[in-house]
N, C-alpha and C positions, 0 to 999 in steps of 0.2 A: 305738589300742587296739581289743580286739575283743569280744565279748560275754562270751565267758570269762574273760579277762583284767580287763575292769570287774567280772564278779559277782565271783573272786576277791578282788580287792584294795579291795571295798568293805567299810565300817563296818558291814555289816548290812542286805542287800539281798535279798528274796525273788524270785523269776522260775521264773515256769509257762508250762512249753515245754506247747502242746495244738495242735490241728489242728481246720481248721474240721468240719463236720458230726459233730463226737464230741459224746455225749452229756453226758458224763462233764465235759467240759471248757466247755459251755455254762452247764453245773449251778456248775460253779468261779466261772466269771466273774460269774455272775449274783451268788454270794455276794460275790465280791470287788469288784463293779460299784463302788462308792464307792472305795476305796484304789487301782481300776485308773486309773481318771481320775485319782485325785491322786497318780499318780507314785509312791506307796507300792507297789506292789508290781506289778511288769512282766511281762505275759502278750505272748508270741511263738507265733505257730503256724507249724510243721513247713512245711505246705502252700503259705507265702506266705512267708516270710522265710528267705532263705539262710542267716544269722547263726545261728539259731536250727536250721536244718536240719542245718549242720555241726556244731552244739555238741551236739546230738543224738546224733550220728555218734560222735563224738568221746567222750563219755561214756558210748557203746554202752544210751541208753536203747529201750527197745522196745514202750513202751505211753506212752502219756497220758491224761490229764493228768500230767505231770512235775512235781512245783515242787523248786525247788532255792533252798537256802539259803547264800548267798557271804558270807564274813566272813571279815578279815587274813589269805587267800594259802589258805584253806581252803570246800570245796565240802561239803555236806552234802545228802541227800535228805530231803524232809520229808513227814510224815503229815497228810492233813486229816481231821480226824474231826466226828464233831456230839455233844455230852452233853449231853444235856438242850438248853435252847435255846443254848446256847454253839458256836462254831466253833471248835478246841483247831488249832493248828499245831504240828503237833511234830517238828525237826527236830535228828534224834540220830545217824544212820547217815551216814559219812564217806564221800563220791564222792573215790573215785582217777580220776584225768583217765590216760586212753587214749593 
């Protein structure tokens, strides 16, 4: 199975395509540094990992930080925002696969 294929067919699995020296995507991690370590939630960058380069590709994104939300055969793009001291993920907008 391939990266797409696992986020797809997962129960609810978040994954943020970013690339190293982005700001944007340091700022991500550093928020997410707890749930990246524990397997909750899977950061791939563009620059070092094929999987992640093709899925890229393939979804025709064009900036990062990406996060993308896979749940029962369905791909969604999600918002990270901050409110007040809270981190809100919000993932409402349907990815059609290329």
């Amino acid at each position: 199975m391939n990266l797409l294929d696992d986020l797809k067919n997962s129960n609810g699995k978040l994954l943020i395509i970013g690339e190293e020296n982005c700001p944007g995507c340091e700022m991500v991690k550093t928020i997410f540094k707890e749930e990246i370590e524990k397997g909750v939630i899977e950061y791939r960058e563009v620059d070092k990992d094929k999987e992640a380069r093709e899925l890229a590709k393939k979804l025709g994104i064009k900036y990062v930080p990406f996060p993308i939300y896979g749940e029962k055969g369905e791909l969604y793009k999600c918002d990270i925002r901050q409110e007040g001291d809270e981190i809100v993920v919000e993932c409402k907008e349907k990815i059609e696969v290329q």
